[in-house]
C-alpha positions as CSV (number, residue, x, y, z in Angstrom):
1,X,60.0,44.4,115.0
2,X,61.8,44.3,111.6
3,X,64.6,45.9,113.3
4,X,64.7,42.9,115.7
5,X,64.6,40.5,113.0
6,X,67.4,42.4,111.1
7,X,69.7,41.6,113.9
8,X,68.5,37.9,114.3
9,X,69.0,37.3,110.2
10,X,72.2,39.2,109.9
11,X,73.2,36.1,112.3
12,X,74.2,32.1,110.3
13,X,73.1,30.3,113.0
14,X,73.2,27.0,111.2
15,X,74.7,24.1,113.6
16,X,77.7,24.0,113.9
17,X,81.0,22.6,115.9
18,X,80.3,22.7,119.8
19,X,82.9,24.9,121.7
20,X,82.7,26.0,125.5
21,X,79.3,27.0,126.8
22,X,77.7,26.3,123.3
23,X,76.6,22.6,122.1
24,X,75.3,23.8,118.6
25,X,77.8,26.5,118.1
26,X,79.0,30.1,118.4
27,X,77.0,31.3,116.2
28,X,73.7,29.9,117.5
29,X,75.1,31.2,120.9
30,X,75.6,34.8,119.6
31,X,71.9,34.5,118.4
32,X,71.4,33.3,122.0
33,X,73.4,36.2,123.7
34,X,71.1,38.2,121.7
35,X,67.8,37.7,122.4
36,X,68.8,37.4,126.0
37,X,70.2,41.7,125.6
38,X,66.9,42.1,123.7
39,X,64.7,40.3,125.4
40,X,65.8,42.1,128.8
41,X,66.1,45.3,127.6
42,X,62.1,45.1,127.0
43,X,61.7,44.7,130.7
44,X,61.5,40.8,130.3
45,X,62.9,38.4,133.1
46,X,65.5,36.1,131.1
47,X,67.2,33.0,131.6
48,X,69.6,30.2,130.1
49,X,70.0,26.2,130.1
50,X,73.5,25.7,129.8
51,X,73.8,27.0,125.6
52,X,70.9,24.9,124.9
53,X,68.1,26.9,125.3
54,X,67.5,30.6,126.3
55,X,64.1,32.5,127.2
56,X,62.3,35.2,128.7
57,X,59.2,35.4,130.9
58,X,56.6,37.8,132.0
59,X,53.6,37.9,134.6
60,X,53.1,36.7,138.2
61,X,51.5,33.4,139.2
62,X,52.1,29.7,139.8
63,X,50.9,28.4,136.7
64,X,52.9,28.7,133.2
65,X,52.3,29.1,129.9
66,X,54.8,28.3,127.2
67,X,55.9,29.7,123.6
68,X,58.7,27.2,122.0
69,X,60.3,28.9,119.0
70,X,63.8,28.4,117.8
71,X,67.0,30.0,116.6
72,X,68.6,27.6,114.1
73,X,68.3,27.7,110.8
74,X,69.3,25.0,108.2
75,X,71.9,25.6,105.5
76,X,71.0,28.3,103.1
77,X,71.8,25.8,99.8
78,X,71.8,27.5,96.1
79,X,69.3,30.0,94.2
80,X,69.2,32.8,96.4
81,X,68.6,36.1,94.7
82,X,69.4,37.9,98.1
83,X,71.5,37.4,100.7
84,X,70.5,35.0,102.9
85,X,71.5,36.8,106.3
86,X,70.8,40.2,105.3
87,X,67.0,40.9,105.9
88,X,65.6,42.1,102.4
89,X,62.5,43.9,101.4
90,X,61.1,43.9,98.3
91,X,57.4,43.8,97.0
92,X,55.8,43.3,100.1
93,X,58.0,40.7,101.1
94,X,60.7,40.3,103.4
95,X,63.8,37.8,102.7
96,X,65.9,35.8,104.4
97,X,67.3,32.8,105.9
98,X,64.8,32.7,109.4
99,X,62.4,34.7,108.7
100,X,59.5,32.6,108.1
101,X,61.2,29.3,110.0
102,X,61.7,30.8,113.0
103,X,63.2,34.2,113.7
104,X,60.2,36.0,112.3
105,X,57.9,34.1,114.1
106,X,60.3,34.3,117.4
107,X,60.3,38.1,117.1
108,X,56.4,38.5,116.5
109,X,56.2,36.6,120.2
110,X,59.0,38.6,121.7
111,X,57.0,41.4,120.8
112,X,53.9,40.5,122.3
113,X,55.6,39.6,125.4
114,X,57.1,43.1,125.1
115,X,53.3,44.5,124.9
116,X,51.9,42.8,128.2
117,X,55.0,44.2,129.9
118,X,54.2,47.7,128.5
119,X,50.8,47.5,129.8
120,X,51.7,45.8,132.7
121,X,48.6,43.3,132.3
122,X,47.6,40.9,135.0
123,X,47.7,37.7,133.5
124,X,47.6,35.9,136.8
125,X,49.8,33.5,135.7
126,X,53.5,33.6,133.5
127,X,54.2,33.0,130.1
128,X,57.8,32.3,128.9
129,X,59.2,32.2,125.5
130,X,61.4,29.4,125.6
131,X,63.7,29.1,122.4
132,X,66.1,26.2,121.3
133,X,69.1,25.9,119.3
134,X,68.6,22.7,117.7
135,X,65.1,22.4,116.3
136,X,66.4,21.7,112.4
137,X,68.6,18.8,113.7
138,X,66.7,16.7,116.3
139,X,65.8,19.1,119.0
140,X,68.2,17.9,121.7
141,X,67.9,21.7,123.3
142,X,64.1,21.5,124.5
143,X,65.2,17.9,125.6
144,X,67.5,19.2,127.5
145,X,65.5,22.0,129.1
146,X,62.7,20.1,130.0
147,X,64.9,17.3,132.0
148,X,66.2,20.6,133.5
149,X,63.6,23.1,133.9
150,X,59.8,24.3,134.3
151,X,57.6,22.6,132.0
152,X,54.8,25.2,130.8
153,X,51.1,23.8,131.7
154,X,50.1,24.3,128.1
155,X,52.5,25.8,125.4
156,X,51.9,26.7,121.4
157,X,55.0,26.8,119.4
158,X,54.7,29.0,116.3
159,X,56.5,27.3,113.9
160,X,54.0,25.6,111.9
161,X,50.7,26.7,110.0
162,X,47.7,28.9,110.9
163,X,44.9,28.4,111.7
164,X,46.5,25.4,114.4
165,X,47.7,22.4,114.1
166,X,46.0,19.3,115.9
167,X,48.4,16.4,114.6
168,X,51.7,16.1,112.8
169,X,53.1,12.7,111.5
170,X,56.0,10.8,113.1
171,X,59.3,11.2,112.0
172,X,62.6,8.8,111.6
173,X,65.8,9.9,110.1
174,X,67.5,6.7,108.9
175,X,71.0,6.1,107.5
176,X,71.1,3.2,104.7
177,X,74.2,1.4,104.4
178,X,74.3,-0.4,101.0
179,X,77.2,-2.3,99.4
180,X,77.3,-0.9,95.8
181,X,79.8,-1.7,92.6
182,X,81.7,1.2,91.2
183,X,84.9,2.7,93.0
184,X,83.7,6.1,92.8
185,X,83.2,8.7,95.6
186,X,80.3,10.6,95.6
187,X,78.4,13.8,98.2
188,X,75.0,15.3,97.9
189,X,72.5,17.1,100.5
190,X,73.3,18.5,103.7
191,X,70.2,17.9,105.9
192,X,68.0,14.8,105.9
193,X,64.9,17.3,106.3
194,X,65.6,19.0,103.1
195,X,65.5,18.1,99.8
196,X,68.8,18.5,97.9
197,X,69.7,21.1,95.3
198,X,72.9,19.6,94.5
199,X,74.5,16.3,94.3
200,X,77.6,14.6,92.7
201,X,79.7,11.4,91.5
202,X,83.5,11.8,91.1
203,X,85.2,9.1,89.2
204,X,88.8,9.0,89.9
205,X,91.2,9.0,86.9
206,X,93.5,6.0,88.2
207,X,90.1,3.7,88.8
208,X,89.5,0.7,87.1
209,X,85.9,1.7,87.0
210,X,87.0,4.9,85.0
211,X,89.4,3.2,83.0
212,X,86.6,1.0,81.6
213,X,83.9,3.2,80.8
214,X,86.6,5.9,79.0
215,X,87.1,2.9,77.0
216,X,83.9,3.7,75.5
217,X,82.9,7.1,75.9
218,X,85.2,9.6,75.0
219,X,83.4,12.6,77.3
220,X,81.9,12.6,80.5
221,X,79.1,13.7,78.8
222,X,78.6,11.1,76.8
223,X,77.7,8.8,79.4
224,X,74.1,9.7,79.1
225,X,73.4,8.3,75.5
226,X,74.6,5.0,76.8
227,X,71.2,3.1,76.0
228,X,71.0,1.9,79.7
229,X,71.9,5.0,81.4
230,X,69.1,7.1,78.9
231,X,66.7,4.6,79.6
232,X,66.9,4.6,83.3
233,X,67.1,8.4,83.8
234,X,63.7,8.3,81.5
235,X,62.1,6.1,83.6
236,X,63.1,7.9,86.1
237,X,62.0,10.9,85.4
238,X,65.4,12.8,85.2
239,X,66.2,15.5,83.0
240,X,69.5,15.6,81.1
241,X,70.1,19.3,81.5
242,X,70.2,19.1,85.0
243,X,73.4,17.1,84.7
244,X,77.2,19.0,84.6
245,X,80.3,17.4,83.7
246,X,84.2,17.9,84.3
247,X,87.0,16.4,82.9
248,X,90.3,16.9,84.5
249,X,93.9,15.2,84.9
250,X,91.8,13.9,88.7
251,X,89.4,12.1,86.7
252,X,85.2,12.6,85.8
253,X,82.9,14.6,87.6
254,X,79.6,14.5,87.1
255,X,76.8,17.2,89.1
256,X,73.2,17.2,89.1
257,X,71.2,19.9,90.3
258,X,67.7,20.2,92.0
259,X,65.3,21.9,93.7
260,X,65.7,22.2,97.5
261,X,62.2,22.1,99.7
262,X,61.3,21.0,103.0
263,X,61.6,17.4,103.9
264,X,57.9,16.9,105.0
265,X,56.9,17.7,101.3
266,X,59.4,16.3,98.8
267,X,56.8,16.9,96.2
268,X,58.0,20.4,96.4
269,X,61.5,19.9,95.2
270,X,63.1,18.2,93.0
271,X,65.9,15.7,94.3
272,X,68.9,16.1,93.0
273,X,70.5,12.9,94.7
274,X,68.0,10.7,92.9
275,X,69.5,12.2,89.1
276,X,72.7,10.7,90.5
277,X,71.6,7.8,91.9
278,X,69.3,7.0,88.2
279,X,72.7,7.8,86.6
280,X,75.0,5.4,88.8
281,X,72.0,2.5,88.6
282,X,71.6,2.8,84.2
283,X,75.5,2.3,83.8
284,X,76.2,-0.2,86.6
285,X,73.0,-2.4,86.3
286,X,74.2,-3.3,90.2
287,X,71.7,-3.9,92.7
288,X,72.7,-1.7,95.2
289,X,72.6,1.6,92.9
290,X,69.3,0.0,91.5
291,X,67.8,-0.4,94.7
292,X,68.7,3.4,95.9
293,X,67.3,4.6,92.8
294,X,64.1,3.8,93.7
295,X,63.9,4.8,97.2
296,X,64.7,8.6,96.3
297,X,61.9,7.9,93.3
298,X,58.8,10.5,93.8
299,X,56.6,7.3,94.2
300,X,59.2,5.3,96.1
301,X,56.7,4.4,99.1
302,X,54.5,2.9,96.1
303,X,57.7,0.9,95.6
304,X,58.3,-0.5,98.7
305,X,54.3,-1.1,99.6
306,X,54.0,1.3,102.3
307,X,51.9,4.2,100.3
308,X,49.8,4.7,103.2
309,X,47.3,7.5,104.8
310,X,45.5,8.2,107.9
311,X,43.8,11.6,109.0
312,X,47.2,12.6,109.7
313,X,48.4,12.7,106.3
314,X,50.4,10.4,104.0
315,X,53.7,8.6,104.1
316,X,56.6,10.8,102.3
317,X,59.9,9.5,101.8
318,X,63.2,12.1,101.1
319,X,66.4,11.3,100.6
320,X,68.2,14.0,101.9
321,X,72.0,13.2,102.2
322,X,74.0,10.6,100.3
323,X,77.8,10.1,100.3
324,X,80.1,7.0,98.7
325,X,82.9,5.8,99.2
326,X,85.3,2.5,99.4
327,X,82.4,0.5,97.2
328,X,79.4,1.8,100.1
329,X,76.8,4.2,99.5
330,X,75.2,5.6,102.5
331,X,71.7,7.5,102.5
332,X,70.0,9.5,105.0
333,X,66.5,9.0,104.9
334,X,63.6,11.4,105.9
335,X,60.5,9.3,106.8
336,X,57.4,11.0,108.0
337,X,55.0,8.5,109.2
338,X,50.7,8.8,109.1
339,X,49.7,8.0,113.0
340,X,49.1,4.7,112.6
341,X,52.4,3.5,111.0
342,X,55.2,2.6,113.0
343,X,58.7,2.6,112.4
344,X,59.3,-1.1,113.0
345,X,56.9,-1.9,109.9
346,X,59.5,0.4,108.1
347,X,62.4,-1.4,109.0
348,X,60.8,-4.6,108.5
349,X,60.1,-3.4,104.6
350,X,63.7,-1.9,104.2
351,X,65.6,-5.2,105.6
352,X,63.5,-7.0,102.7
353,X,63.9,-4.5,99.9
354,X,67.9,-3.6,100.6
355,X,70.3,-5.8,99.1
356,X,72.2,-8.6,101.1
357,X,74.7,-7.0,103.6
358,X,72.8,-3.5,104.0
359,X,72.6,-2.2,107.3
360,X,70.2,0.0,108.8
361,X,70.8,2.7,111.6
362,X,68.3,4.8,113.1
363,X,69.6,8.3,114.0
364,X,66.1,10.0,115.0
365,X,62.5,9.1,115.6
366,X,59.6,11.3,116.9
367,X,56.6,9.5,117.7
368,X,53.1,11.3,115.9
369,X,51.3,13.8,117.6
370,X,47.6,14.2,117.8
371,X,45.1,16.5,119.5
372,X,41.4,15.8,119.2
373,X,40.0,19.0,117.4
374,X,37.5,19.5,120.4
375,X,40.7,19.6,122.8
376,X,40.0,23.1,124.6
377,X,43.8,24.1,123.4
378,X,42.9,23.5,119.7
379,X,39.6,25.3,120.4
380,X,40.9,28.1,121.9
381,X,43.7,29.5,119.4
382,X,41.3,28.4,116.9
383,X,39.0,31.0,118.2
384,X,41.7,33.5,118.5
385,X,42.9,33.0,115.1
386,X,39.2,33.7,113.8
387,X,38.6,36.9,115.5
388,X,42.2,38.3,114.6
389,X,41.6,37.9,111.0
390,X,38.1,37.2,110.1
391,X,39.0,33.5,109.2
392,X,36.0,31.4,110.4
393,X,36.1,28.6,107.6
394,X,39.3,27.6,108.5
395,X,39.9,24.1,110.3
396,X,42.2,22.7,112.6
397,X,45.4,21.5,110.0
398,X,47.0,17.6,110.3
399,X,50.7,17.8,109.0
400,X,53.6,16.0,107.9
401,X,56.1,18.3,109.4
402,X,57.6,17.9,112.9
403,X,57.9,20.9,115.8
404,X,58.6,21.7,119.4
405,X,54.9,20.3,120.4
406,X,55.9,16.6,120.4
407,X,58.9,17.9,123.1
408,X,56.6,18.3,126.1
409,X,53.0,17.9,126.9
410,X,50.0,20.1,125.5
411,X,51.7,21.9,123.3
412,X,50.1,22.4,119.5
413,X,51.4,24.0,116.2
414,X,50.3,28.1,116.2
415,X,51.2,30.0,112.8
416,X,53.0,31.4,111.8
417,X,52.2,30.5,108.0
418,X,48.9,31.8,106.6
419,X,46.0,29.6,104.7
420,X,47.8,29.7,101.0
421,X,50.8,31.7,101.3
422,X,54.4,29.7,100.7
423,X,57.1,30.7,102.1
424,X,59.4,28.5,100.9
425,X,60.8,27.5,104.4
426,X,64.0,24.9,103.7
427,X,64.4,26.7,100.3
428,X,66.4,29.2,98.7
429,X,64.5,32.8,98.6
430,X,62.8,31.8,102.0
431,X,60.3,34.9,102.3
432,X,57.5,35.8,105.0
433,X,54.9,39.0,103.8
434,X,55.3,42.3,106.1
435,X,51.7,43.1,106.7
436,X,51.6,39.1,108.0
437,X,54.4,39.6,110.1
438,X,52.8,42.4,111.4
439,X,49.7,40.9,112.3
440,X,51.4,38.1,114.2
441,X,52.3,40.1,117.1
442,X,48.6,41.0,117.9
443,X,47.9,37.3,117.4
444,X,50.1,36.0,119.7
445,X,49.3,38.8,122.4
446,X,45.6,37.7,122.0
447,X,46.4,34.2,122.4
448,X,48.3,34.3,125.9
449,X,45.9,36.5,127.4
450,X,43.2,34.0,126.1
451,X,45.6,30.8,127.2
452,X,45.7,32.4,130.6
453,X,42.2,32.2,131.5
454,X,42.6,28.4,130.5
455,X,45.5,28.1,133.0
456,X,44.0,30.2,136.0
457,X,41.0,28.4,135.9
């Protein structure tokens, strides 16, 4: 198995420009091509949707049972002490852009697909390992498959948390349009599902935006003892070492830096668009800048009034791409929503907290997901998880972050993180442990043969 997942993280299969025969990319299709020669060379019936998703099946029957995994990755950002797409192992731990979020946990399947074939067990039904090229950026490829192809009678995707997952949170990706003072340009984040380690302003030597603040501050630096702009990045909670500065014959530029996490728990990270954003609203005192500050703010659904819970978890807000220019700042907003919020009431409290002449786009809403914790799927791998590892206080987990289940019907969250181990999946140094990746494969195997008496019944 790690020499599977060797191959798979030696591969950047982050999104990229679509070319012939691949919609996310060529290098998402080489990961494709890939399992497809791996996958088949286990004995494994294969298949393809048109580059957008790939997969392999075993068993005899009518009835189907899915695994949805993926082979995207997002962006590999800053910090790493290893190289991303080699596979590292050190302490007991192996590193690499994939391996916990989803390559690993594709592999682990693979492999257990590979040990029904070996022992050419009667399942009386198939089981297919379906896996998608576009999970990280909206999930267009299991769309696309299932307005295209067989639709599993029940399906877990592992791509999530053990022991299961019986509900995630909605999600809407938003882009904020907000008229702003200040002719400056400025870029930060890469993915609205991540929290950004890096963000910047540019201020551009022949603006009259530049030419009035170098009236009064000799350095870039200097910027930050302006009473306004040191009071705002206080409140705000911004540290004035994260900050860089450059001064060239182009003008100012001024970097923040941050701590990069998943989007579903900003908490995690530290934002580096907000230090930007503080900075821009303490020496403009303009609304716009003002009112962005406080939507990437830690406590920014406090803010707005829409700091709400259900059993399915509480509202987080992450602003996870920013970019300005021509006098308009644009945001790309991560909200995940508890079940019983709905994105209309967030639209409704953005059009009254955004300045006059802000526009709102939506570029991406899944609605929540829930599962009763009786449901015979959530009961089963539950059961399966417990007799793999001895885990019997576990329960089923509610979650903020968004997989393949919401894609097609009865389909739940299965691993492949364990109860108290981080991974740090979205972030730099993303790790999974060997002797977990190694019991993963055994779990999964359990779990089809037990989702195959469900299916046969």
């Amino acid at each position: 198995m790690i020499n599977d997942l060797k191959d798979f993280i030696a591969i950047n299969s982050v999104a990229s420009e679509p070319t012939d025969g691949a919609p996310f990319g060529s290098e998402i299709k080489r990961a494709f091509d890939l399992f497809l020669e791996k996958a088949k060379s286990y004995g494994l019936r294969v298949g393809s949707d048109d580059g957008y998703a790939v997969w392999c099946e075993y068993g005899e029957g009518e009835k189907l049972i899915g695994a949805l995994a993926h082979v995207d990755v997002v962006p590999v950002g800053n910090g790493w002490a290893t190289d991303p797409f080699t596979l590292t192992i050190e302490d007991g731990k192996m590193y690499g852009r994939g391996v916990s979020d989803d390559k690993g946990p594709m592999v682990a399947v693979l492999h257990a697909m590979k040990r029904l074939a070996e022992e050419k067990a009667d399942l009386g039904c198939r089981v297919r390992l379906i896996v998608g090229g576009n999970e990280e950026n909206g999930s267009s490829c299991i769309k696309h498959y299932c307005q295209n192809n067989e639709i599993p009678s029940i399906s877990f995707t592992p791509d999530s948390d053990f022991p299961v997952v019986a509900s995630e949170k909605g999600i809407a990706h938003v882009k904020l349009s907000l008229p702003v003072k200040a002719d400056v340009t400025a870029l930060g984040g890469y993915r609205a599902n991540v929290v950004p380690d890096y963000a910047e302003v540019d201020f551009i030597e022949t603006s009259p935006f530049l030419e009035n603040i170098s009236s009064k501050c000799e350095y870039p630096s200097d910027l930050l003892r302006i009473k306004n702009v040191a009071t705002k990045l206080a409140e705000d909670g911004c540290a004035i070492d994260d900050f860089s500065f450059i001064r060239d014959n182009k003008g100012w530029k001024i970097s923040a830096k941050g701590v990069s996490a998943h989007g579903s728990t900003p908490e995690k990270g530290d934002n580096a668009i907000r230090k930007i954003l503080s900075l821009m609203a303490g020496l403009t005192l303009d609304e716009g800048w003002s009112k962005a500050s406080a939507l990437a703010r830690p406590d920014a659904s406090k803010i707005l009034g829409i700091d709400k819970q259900d059993a399915s978890g509480r509202l987080t807000i992450n602003v996870g791409m920013m970019s300005c220019e021509n006098e308009v700042l644009s945001l790309t907003v991560d909200f995940r929503l508890p079940a019983s919020v709905t994105f209309d009431e967030i639209k409704s409290v953005l059009t009254e907290f955004l300045p006059t002449g802000s526009t709102i786009d939506l570029l991406h809403l899944s609605s929540p997901l829930f599962f009763d914790e009786e449901d015979i799927l959530v009961k089963t791998l539950l059961s399966v998880y417990a007799k793999c590892t001895g885990d019997y206080k576990s329960k089923p987990l509610h979650i903020g972050g968004g997989t393949y289940a919401k894609e097609l019907p009865n389909c739940v969250g299965f691993g492949a993180v364990f109860p108290n181990v981080d991974t740090h999946m979205h972030e730099a140094d993303e790790n999974y442990p060997v002797a977990d990746f190694y019991k993963l494969e055994n779990i999964y195997y359990q779990a089809i043969k037990a989702l195959s008496k469900i299916v046969i019944k």
